[in-house]
N, C-alpha and C positions, 0 to 999 in steps of 0.2 A: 596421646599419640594414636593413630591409626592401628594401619599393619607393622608394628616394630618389623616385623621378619622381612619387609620389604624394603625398608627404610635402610635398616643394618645390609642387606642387600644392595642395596643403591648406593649407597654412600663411598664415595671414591674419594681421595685427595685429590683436591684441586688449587693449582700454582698459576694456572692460565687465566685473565677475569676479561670481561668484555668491556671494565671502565665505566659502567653503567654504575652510580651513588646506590646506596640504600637509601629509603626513603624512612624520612619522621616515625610514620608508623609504623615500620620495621624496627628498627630499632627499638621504639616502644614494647614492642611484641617479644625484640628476644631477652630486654630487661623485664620483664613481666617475669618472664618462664624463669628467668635465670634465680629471681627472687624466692620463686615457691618450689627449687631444686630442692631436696634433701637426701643427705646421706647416711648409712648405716652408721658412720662415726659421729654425726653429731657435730660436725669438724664446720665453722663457716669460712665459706669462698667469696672473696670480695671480686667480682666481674665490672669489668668496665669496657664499653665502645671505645674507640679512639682515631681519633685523624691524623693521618700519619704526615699530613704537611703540618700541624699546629703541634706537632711533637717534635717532628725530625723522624721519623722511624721510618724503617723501609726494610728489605728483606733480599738477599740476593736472589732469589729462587721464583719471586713473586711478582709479577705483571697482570698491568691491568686493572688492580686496583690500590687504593690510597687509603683504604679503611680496615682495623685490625680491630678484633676479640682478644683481649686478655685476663685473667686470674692471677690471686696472689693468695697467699696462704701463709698460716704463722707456721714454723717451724714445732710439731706438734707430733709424738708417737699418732703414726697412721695416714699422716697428714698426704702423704703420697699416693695412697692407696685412696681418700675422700677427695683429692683433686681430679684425679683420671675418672673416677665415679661421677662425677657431677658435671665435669669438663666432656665426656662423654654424653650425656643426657642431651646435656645444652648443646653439641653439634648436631643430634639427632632430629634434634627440633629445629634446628636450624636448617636441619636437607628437607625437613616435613616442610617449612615455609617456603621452598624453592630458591633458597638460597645456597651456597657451597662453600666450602670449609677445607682446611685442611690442620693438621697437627705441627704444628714447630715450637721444638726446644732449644736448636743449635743455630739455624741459617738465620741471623739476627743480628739488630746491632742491639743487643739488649741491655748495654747502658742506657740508651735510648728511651727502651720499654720500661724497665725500671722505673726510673726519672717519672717515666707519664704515670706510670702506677702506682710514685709515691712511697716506693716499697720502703719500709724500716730494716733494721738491722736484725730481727727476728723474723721475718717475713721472708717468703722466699716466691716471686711470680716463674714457675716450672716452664708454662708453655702457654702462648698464642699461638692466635689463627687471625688471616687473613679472610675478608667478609665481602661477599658479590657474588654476579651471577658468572657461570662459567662463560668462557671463551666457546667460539665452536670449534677454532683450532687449538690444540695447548703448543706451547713455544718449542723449540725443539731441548732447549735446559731443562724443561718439566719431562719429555717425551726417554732423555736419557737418564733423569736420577731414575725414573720408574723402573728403568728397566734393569740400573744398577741395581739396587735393592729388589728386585723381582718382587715389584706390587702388587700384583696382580695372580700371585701366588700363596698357598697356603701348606703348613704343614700337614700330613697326614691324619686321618680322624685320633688311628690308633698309637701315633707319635704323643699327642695330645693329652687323648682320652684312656684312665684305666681301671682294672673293677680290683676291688678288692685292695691291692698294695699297688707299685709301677712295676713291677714283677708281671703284670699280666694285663698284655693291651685290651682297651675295651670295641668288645663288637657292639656296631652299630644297632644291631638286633637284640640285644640282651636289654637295655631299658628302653621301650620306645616309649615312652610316656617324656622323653627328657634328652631323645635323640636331636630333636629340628632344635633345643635351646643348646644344645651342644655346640650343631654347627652354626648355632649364629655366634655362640661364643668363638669359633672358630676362627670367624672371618672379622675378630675383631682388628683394629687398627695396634701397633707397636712402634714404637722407634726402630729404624732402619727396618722392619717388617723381623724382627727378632722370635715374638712371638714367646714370650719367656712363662706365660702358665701353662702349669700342667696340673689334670683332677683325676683326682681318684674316687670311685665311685662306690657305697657299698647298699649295705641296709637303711643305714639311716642318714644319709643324706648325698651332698657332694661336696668333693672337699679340695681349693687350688692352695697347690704351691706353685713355687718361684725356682724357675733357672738361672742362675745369674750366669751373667757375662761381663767380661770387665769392663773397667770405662766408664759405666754409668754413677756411679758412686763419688758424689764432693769431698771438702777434705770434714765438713761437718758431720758427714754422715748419711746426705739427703739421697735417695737411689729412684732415678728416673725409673727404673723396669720395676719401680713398685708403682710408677703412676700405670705403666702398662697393665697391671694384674688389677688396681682400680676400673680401669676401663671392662678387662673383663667380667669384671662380677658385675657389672653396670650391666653390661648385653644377659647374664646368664638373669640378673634380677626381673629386667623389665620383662623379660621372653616368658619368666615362670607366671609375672604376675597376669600379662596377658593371656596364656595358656589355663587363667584357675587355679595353679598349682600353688599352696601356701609355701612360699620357701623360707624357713624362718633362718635369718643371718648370724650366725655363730661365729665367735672369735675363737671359741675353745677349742685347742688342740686335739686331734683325736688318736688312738694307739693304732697309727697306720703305716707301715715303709712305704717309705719315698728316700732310699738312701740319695744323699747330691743335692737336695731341696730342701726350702726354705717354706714353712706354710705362712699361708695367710689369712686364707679366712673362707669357710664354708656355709654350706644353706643345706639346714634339718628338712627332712622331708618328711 
């Protein structure tokens, strides 16, 4: 990738498409990348294109195009957290090709998706995306979920970000070496725009927990705002590795308060 910071930048959900196919080599291109993804867990994602008339799929929310991105994954400690990670990558590269993308886990007929995906009974496909070039108008159903969920909106640095315990919000000025990968973790994508990590920052590295809210959690156990916190360590990884900074990814717990949180997983510095 390029400038991640501009990419992660750029990258909008997009519901409105102009109808325009991807072509052969597109497609080509985004199974390439999607192949040589890898994630801190080790965890593999089966990615497949798909034609939404040779399936039956479709999406209420979605105009304009007929062609979807989706992933499935076996049911696997972590497995949430390595699907939003790699699910994440592979849209980013997909806004670097000029293509647009958005996030869906709920507006589906995902027996549908399923079916096409072939999913087993230990598997579980979390989320597709709808694949084209954007509309130059978006519909006025795209124009009002955005602004239900306030898109285009972000939580506070110091809501976020914190040094030491969540006892003490972090200034933007206290690490700059790790301020610009902050807000790009910032501006990452969530369900309903939830935004459910929160890090704490100390000497030796940085470390996200999880806010949970209800609702996202199946009767198996599967919790969609851990594919969110995947996604962020996605944005916090790439950001470091392009900045030079060796962030080395730890699963070990650290002796930090975060009373109300759930950790997940940090990067040694």
């Amino acid at each position: 990738m390029n400038d991640i910071y501009e990419l992660i930048k750029e990258r909008k959900s997009v519901r409105t498409f102009n109808d325009e196919e991807i072509t052969p080599q597109q497609r080509d291109e985004i199974m390439r990348f999607a192949n040589e993804i890898k994630t801190p867990y080790g965890i593999d994602i089966d990615v497949r294109i798909l034609d939404g008339g040779m399936h039956g799929l479709s999406s209420p929310v979605i105009v304009g195009t007929d062609t979807f991105i989706a992933g499935k994954v076996k049911r696997l400690p972590h497995a949430e957290e390595a699907f939003g990670y790699f699910f994440e990558q592979l849209v980013l590269h997909i806004q670097e090709m000029g293509l647009r993308t958005t996030w869906i886990a709920g507006t589906m007929n995902r027996k549908a998706f399923e079916e096409a995906m072939e999913t087993s009974e230990d598997e579980v496909m979390p989320c597709m995306s709808p694949l084209g070039t954007a509309a130059e108008k978006k519909s006025v159903r795209e124009t009002m979920m955005r602004a239900g969920i306030r898109a285009d909106t972000r939580k506070k640095f110091g809501e976020l970000f914190f040094e030491g315990s969540t006892d003490t919000p972090l200034r933007e000025d206290s690490h700059p070496e790790i301020t610009k990968i902050l807000k790009a973790v910032q501006l990452a994508p969530s369900a309903v725009n939830k935004q459910p990590w929160r890090a704490v920052v100390n000497e030796d590295g940085v470390y996200f927990y999880m806010k949970h809210d209800r609702g996202y959690k199946d009767a198996q156990g599967w919790d969609m705002q851990k594919i969110d916190m995947g996604i962020a360590l996605c944005h916090f990884a790439l950001c470091a590795e392009h900045d030079g900074i060796n962030a080395k990814f730890s699963l070990a717990e650290p002796e930090i308060s975060a009373s109300g949180l759930e950790y997940v997983a940090g990067f040694l510095l």
